[in-house]
Legacy VTK file of the C-alpha trace (Angstrom):
# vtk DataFile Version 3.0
C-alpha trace
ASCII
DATASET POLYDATA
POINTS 156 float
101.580 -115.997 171.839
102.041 -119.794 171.582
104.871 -121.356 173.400
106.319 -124.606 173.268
104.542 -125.672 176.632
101.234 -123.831 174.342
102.125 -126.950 172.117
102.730 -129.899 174.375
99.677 -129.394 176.340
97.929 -128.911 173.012
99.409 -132.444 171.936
98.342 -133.734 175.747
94.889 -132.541 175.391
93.855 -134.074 172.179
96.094 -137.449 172.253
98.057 -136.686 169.193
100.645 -133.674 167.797
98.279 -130.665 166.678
98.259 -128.436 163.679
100.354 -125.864 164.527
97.726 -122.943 165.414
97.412 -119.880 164.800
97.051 -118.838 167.739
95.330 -119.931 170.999
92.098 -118.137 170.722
90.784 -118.619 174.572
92.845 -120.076 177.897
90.752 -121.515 180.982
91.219 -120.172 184.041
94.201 -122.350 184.849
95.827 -120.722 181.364
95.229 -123.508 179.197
93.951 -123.889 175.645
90.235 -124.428 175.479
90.051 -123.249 171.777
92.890 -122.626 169.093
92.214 -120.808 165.356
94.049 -122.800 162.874
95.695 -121.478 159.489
93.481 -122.546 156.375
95.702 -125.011 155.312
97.368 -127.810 157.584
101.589 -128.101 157.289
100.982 -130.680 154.459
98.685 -128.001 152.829
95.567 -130.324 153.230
92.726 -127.553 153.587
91.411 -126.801 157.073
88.029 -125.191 156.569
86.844 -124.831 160.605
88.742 -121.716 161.552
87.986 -122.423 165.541
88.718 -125.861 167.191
87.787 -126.575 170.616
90.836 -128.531 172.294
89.508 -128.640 176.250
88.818 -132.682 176.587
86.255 -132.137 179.471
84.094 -129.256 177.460
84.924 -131.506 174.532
82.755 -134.569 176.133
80.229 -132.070 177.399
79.230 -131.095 174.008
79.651 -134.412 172.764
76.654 -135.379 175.339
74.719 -132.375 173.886
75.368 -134.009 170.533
74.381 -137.492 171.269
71.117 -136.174 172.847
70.717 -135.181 169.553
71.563 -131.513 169.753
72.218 -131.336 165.853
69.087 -132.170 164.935
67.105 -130.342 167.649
69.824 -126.939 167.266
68.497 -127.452 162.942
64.851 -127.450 164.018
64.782 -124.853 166.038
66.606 -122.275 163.176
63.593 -123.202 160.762
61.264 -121.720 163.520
62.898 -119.196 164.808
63.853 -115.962 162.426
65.803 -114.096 165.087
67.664 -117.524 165.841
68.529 -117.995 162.374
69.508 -114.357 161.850
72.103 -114.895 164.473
73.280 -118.107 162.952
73.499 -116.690 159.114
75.556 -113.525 160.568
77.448 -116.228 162.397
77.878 -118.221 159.256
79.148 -115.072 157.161
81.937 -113.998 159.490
83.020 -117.607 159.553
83.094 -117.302 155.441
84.962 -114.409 155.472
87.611 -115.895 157.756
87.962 -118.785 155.441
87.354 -117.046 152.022
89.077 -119.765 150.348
86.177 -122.296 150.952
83.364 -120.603 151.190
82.033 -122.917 153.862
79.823 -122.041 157.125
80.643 -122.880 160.587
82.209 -126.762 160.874
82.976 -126.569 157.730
79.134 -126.943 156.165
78.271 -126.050 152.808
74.388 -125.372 153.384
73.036 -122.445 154.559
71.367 -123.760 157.734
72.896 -126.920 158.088
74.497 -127.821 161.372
77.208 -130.596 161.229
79.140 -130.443 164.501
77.963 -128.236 168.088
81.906 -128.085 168.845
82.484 -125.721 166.257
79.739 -123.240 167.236
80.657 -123.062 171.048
84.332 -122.981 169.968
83.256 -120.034 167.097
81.416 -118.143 170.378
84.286 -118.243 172.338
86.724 -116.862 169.440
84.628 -114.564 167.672
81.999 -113.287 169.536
79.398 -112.341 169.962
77.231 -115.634 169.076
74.563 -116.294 171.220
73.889 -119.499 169.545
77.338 -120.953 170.431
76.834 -119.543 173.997
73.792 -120.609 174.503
74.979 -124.341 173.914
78.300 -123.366 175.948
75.841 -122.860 178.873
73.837 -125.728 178.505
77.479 -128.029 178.554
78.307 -126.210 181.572
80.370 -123.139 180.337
84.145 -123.486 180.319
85.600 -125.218 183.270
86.760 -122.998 186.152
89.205 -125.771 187.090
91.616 -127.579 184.218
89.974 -130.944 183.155
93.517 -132.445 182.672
94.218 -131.995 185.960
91.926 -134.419 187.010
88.980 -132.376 187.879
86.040 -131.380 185.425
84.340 -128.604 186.804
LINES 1 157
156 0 1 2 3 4 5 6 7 8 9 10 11 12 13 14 15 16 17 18 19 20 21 22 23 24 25 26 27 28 29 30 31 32 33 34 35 36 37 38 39 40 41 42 43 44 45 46 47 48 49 50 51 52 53 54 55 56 57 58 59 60 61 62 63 64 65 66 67 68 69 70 71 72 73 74 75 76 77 78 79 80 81 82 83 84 85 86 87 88 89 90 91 92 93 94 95 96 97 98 99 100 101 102 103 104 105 106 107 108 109 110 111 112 113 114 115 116 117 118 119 120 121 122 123 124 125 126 127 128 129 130 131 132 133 134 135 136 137 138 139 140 141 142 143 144 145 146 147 148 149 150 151 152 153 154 155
């Protein structure tokens, strides 16, 4: 259930109003929304491809640093050398696509098979739908989900 508070922490955590969600798809410890599945379409009815959107600010940065160490790229490599990898990722992408039937798209919102656009999307996807031990695999390396709320000044 998403409340008003839901809402204006939602609004808090990523410095502007949010899509309404769907519904808050995982809580921290403290309650609060560390992921949120949106509705295909945004109020205007702009599509919204990415079903799962991370909203925690302090995992948000720690996947950001997994990004700028060029986690993308590496996270690509990797699924053209490893089958069982890519398995996961392609059953991963398919239950993404049939979430968002509309668009056809993988996780993030990418069009080619094994592309990989944005490391957000696949932790937020693990913690929504899992299993998906590629998303959890990169939520470890960031840390996991903090066991104290980020906007309340600590990042654990």
């Amino acid at each position: 259930m998403i409340d008003a508070s839901d809402l204006a922490f939602l609004e808090q955590q990523l410095g502007r109003p949010p899509y309404p969600p769907a519904r808050i798809a995982c809580r921290c410890s403290a309650g609060r929304p560390v992921v949120v599945e949106q509705p295909a379409t945004t109020p205007t009815g702009e599509p919204f491809p990415t079903a799962f959107w991370l909203c925690c600010p302090g995992l948000i940065r720690r996947v950001s640093d997994l990004e700028s160490a060029g986690g993308v790229r590496a996270l690509e490599e990797r699924l053209a050398e490893d089958p069982a990898l890519a398995a996961d990722f392609d059953e991963a992408r398919e239950r993404h696509r049939r979430l968002r039937p509309e668009y056809g798209l993988g996780i993030g919102g990418v069009r080619a098979p094994r592309a990989v656009k944005c490391l957000h999307a696949h932790v937020a996807f693990a913690l929504a739908a899992p299993p998906y031990a590629i998303g959890e695999a990169l939520l470890v390396e960031a840390g996991g989900v903090p066991t104290t709320c980020c906007m309340d000044g600590e990042d654990a």
